[in-house]
C-alpha positions, -999 to +999 in steps of 0.1 A: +531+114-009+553+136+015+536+172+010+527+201+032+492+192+026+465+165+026+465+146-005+433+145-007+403+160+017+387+133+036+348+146+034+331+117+054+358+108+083+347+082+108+364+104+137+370+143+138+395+152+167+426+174+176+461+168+182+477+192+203+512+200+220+530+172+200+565+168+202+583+153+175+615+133+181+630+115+153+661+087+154+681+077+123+686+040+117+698+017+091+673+009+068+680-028+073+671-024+114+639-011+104+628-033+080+632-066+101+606-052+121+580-047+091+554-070+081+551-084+046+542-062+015+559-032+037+593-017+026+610+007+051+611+041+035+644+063+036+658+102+034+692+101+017+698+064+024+686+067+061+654+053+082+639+071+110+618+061+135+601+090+156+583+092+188+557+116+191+534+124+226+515+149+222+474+154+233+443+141+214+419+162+222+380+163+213+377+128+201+344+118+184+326+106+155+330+121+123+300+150+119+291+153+161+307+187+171+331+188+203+338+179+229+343+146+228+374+123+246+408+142+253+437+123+267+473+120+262+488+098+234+520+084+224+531+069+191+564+054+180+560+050+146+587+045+112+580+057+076+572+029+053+561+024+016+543-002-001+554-021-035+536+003-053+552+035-041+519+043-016+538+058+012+524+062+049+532+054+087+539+022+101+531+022+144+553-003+164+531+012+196+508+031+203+506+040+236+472+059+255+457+068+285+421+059+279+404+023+269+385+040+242+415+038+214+418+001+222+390-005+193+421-001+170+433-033+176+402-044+152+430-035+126+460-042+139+466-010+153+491-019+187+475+003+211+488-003+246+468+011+281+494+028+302+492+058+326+503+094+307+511+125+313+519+161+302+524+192+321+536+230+310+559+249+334+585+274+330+580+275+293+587+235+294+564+209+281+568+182+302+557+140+285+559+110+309+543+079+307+545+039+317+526+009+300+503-011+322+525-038+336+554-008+344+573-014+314+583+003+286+582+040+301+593+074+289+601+107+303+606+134+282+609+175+287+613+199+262+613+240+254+595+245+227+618+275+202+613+296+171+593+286+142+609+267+114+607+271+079+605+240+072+631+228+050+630+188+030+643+166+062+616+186+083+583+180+060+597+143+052+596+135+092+566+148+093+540+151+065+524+118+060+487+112+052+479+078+056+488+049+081+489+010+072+479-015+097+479-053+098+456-082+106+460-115+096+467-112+055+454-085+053+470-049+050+449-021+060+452+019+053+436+046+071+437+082+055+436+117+073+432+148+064+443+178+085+458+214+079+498+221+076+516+212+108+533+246+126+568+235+130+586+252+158+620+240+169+624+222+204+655+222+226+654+189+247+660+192+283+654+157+295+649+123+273+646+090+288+627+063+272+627+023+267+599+024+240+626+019+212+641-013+230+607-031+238+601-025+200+631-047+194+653-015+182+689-010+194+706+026+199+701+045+168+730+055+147+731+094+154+716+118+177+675+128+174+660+159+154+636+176+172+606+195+167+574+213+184+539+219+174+512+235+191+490+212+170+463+208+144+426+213+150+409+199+123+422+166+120+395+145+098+402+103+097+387+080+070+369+049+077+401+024+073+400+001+043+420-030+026+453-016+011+456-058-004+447-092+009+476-113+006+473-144-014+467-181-002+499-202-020+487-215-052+472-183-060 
């Protein structure tokens, strides 16, 4: 459910952590681009007829099992993920990479989760936040420099691109979903000074069909994940 808040509070999470300085940059696609990157039992959600697919860096901070108090692992991260629903309306994110700067997250891959080892960055100067990074081999890459503005009330586009509380996953046949539970993002808007990036391309995405919305948030700090769980099993033929 797109909503301001948590759809429900996650009271055991297997990992507690923070996310901090994120960046949100969102592309508008046709839905049919989208979707021929999905996985079965996955339908490409849309805003007004259009899909987005958004890259987000930004720093997890504090990473640790759910109940241990900080600190814990803090490194940068960077997703480039797409909205998607399932056929019975459960909406959530779908990751087409996932890229970090530590070996920890790699456990994710246990559930499909496409985490890649690169080298990342992110700096502050002049009022500037400043996001590079390259996947291990030297390709894809990203470069990425923004000024973060005033706060936003946030209006529908704004919580759509970035309210969603859970994320699906795939192995196999089997569809996973993995809940969180954190406090209301503090939107700010975010005036891009520099954007290069071939994360969208090694996805298998072409140039998007309008220019990217921006945002800036200087994070959430109570950022609660459940221990991921079957969302269906997909049936052997016959069945």
């Amino acid at each position: 459910m797109v909503s301001r808040t948590a759809e429900r509070h996650v009271a055991l999470p297997l990992v507690e952590a923070r996310w901090l300085s994120q960046t949100f940059v969102h592309w508008p696609y046709e839905p049919r681009i989208v979707q021929a990157l999905l996985p079965p039992g996955l339908t490409v959600d849309t805003f007004e007829d259009t899909a987005w697919v958004g890259f987000t860096p930004f720093v997890m901070s504090d990473l640790r099992p759910g109940g241990l108090p900080p600190p814990g692992w803090s490194f940068p991260e960077t997703n480039l993920r797409t909205f998607v629903r399932r056929a019975d309306g459960l909406d959530g994110l779908w990751f087409l990479s996932l890229e970090v700067g530590t070996a920890v997250m790699l456990a994710g891959r246990a559930i499909g989760a496409p985490y890649h080892l690169g080298v990342l960055t992110l700096h502050r100067e002049d009022g500037a936040v400043r996001y590079a990074g390259v996947r291990r081999g030297g390709y894809p890459s990203y470069a990425l420099t923004v000024r973060p503005g005033a706060p936003v009330a946030a209006g529908a586009l704004d919580l759509w691109l970035t309210s969603r509380w859970r994320a699906f996953t795939r192995t196999g046949r089997v569809l996973w979903q993995t809940a969180v539970d954190h406090e209301p993002w503090r939107l700010c808007r975010a005036d891009a000074v520099d954007l290069r990036q071939t994360l969208t391309a090694a996805a298998g995405l072409p140039a998007p069909s309008g220019p990217p919305v921006f945002h800036y948030s200087p994070g959430v700090h109570d950022v609660r994940f459940a221990p991921p769980r079957p969302a269906t099993r997909a049936r052997r033929p016959g069945r």
